[in-house]
Short mmCIF file of the C-alpha atoms (twelve columns), coordinates in Angstrom:
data_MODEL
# 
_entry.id   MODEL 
# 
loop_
_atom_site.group_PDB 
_atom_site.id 
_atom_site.type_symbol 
_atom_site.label_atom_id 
_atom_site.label_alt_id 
_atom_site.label_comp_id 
_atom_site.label_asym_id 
_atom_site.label_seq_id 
_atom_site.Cartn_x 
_atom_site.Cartn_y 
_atom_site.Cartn_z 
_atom_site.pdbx_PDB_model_num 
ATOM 1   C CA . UNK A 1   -43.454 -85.878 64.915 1 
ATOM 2   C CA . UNK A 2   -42.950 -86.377 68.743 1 
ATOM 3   C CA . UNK A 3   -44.423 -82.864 68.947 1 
ATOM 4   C CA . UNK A 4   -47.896 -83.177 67.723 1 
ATOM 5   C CA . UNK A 5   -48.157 -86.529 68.843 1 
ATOM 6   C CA . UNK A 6   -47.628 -84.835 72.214 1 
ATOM 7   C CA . UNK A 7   -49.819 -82.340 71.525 1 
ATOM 8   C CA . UNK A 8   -52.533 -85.040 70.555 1 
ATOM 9   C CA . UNK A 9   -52.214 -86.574 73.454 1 
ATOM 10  C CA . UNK A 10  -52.780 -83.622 75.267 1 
ATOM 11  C CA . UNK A 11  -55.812 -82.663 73.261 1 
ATOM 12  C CA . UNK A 12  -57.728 -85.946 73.926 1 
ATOM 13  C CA . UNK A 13  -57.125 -86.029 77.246 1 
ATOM 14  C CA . UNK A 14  -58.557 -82.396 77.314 1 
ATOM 15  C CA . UNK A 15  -61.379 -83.470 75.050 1 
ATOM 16  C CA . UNK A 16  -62.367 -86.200 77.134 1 
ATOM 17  C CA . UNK A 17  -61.971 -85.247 80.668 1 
ATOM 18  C CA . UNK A 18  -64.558 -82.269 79.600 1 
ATOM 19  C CA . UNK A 19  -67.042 -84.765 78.753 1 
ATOM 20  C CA . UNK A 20  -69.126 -87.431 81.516 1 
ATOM 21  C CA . UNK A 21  -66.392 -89.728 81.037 1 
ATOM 22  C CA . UNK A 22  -63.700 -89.152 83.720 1 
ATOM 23  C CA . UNK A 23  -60.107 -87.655 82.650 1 
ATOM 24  C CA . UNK A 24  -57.651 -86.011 84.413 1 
ATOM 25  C CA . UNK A 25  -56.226 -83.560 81.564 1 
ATOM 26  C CA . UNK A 26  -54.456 -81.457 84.203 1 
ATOM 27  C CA . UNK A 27  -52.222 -84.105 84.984 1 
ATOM 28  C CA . UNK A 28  -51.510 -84.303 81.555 1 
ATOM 29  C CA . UNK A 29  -50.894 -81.193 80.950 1 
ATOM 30  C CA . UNK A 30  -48.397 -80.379 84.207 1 
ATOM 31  C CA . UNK A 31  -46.339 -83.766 82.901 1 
ATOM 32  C CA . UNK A 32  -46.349 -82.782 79.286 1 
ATOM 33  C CA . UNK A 33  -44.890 -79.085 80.578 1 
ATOM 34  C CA . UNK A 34  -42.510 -80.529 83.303 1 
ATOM 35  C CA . UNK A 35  -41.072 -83.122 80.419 1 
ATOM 36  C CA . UNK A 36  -40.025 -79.977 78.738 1 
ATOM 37  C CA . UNK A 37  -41.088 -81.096 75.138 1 
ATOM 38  C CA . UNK A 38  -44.161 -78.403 74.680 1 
ATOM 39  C CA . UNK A 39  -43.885 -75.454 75.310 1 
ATOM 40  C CA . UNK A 40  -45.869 -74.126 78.016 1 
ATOM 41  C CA . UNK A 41  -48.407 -71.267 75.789 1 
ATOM 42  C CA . UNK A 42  -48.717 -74.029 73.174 1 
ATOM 43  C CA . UNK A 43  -49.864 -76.773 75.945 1 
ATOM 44  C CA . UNK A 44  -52.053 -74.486 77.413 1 
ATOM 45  C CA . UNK A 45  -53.771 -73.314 74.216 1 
ATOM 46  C CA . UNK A 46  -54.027 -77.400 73.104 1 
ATOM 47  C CA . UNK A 47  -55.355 -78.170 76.411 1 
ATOM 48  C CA . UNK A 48  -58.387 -75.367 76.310 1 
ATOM 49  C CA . UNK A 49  -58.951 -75.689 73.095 1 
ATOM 50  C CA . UNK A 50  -59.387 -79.934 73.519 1 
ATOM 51  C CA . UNK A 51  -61.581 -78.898 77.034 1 
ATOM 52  C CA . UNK A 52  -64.048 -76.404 75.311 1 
ATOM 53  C CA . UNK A 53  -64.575 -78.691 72.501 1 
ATOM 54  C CA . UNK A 54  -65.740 -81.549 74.803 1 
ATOM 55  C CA . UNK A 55  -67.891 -79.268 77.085 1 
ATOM 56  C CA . UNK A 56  -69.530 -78.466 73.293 1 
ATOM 57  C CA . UNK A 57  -70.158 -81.758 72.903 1 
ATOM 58  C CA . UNK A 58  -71.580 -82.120 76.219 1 
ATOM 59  C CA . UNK A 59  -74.014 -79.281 74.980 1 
ATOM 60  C CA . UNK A 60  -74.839 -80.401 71.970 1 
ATOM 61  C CA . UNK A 61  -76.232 -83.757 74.223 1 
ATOM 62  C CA . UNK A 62  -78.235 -81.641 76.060 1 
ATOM 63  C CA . UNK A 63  -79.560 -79.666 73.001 1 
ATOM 64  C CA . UNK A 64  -79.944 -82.581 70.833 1 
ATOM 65  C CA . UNK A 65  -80.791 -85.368 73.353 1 
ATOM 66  C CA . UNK A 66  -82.893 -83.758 76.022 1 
ATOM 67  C CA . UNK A 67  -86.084 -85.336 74.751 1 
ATOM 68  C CA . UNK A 68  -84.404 -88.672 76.283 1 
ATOM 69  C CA . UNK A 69  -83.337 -87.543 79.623 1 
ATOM 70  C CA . UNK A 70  -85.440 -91.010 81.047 1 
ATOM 71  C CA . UNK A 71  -83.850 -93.361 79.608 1 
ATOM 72  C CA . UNK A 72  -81.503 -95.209 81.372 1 
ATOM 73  C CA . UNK A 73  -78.323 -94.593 79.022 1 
ATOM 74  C CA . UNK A 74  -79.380 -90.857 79.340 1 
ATOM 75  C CA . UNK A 75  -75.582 -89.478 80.819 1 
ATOM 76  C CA . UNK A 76  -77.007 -87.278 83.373 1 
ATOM 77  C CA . UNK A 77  -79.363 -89.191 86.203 1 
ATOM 78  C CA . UNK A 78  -82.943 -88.060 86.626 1 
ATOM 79  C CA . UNK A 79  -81.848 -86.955 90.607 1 
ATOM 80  C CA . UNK A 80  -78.832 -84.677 88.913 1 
ATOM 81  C CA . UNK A 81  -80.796 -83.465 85.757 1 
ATOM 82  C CA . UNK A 82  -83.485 -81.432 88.028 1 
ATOM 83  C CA . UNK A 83  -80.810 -80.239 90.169 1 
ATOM 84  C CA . UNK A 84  -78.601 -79.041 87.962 1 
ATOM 85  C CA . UNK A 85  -81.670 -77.723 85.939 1 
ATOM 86  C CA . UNK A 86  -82.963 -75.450 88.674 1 
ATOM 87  C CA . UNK A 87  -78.952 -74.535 89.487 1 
ATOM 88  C CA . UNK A 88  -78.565 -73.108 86.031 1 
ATOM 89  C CA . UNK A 89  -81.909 -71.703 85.958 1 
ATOM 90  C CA . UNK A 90  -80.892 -70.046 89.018 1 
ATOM 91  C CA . UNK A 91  -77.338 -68.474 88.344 1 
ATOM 92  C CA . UNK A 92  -77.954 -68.249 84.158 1 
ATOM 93  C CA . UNK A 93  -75.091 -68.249 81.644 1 
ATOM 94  C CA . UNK A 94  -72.527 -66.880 84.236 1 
ATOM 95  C CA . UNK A 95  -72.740 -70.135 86.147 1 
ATOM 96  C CA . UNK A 96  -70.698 -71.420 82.714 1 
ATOM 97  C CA . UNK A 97  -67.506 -69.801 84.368 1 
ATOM 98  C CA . UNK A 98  -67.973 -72.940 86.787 1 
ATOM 99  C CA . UNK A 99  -67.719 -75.290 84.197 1 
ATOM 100 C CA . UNK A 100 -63.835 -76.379 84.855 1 
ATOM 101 C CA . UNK A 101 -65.236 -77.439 88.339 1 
ATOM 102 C CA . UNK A 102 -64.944 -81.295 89.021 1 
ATOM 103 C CA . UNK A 103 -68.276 -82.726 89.570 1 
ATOM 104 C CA . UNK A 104 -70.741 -80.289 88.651 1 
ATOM 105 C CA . UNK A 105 -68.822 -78.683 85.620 1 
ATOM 106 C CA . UNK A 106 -69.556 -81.213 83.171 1 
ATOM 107 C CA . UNK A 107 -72.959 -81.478 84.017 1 
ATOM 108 C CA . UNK A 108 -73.696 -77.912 84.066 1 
ATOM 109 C CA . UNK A 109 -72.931 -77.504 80.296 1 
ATOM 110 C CA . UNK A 110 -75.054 -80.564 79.227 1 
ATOM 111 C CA . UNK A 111 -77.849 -78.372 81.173 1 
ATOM 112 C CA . UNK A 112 -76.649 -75.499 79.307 1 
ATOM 113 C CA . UNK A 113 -77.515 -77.085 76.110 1 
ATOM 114 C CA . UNK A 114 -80.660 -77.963 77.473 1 
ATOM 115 C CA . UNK A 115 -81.447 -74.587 78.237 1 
ATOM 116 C CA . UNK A 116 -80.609 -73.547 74.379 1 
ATOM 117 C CA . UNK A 117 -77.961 -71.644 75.340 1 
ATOM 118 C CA . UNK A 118 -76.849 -70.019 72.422 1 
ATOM 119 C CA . UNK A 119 -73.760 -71.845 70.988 1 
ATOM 120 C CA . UNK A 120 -71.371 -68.965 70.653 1 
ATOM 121 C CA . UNK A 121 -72.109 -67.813 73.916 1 
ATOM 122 C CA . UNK A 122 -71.678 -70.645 75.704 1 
ATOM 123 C CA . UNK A 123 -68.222 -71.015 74.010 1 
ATOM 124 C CA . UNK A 124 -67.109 -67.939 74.616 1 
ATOM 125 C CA . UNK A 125 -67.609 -68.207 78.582 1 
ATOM 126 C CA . UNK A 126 -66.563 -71.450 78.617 1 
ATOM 127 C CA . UNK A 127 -63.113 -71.168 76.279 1 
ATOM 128 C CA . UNK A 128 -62.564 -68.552 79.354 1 
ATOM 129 C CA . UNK A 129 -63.301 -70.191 82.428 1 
ATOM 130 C CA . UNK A 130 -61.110 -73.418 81.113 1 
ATOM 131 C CA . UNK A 131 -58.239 -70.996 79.881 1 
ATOM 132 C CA . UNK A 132 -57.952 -69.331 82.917 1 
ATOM 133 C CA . UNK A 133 -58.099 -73.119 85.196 1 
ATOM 134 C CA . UNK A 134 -55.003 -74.345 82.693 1 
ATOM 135 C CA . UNK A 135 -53.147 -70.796 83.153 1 
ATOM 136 C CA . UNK A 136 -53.640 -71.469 86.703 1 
ATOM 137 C CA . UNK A 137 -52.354 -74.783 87.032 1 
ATOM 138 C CA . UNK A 138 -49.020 -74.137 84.456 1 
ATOM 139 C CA . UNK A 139 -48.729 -71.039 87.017 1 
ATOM 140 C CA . UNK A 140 -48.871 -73.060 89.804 1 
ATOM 141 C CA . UNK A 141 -46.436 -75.856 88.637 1 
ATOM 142 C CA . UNK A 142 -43.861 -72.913 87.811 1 
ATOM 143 C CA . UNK A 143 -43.813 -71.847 91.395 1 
ATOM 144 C CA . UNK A 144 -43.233 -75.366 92.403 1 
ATOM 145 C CA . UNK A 145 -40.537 -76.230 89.957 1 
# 
């Protein structure tokens, strides 16, 4: 029961630190793998999995709520939405491997859905790009440790 509560953990803080709000699921996960109670394949699967579900939702804001990028609850500012709009116009779907970036990541796949991005495609880049940042930072803990 520890487990998956664990593991729960893990996947909310993953969810959520994918989305506007601000999260730190990498500390998570490097804690949850240093306490020894998940095993490392399983924390890093959790933690992607949690990650690319909240960048979805971040898309599905931009695909669904685009029509109210003025108003002031809108979670992209005016200033960033243009920005961020040209940026992906710019680079196109490969700029999605950027989307485990701090700062611009998040942002970048609310554009995405914006730009009706198809869904599967955007997943698929993204599920990648976030893999490959937790595989990085279990591999990087193990050479500490």
């Amino acid at each position: 029961m520890a487990t998956i509560t664990l593991l729960g953990s893990l996947f909310l803080s993953a969810l959520l630190s994918a989305t506007l709000l601000p999260g730190t699921s990498e500390i998570t996960l490097t804690g949850m793998i240093a306490a020894g109670h998940i095993p490392v394949v399983t924390a890093i699967l959790v933690a992607t999995i949690g990650n690319t579900l909240g960048s979805c939702l971040n898309w599905g804001i931009g695909r669904f709520f685009a029509g109210f990028q003025n108003r002031r609850w809108f979670p992209v500012p005016a200033d960033r939405f243009g920005y961020y709009s040209e940026w992906f116009r710019r680079w196109g779907l490969w700029s999605l491997l950027l989307s485990w970036v701090p700062v611009i990541g998040d942002p970048l796949t609310v554009v995405a859905g914006i730009a009706r991005t198809p869904l599967l495609i955007f997943t698929s880049i993204v599920l990648v790009a976030k893999g490959i940042r937790y595989m990085i930072v279990a591999g990087v803990l193990d050479l500490l440790s």
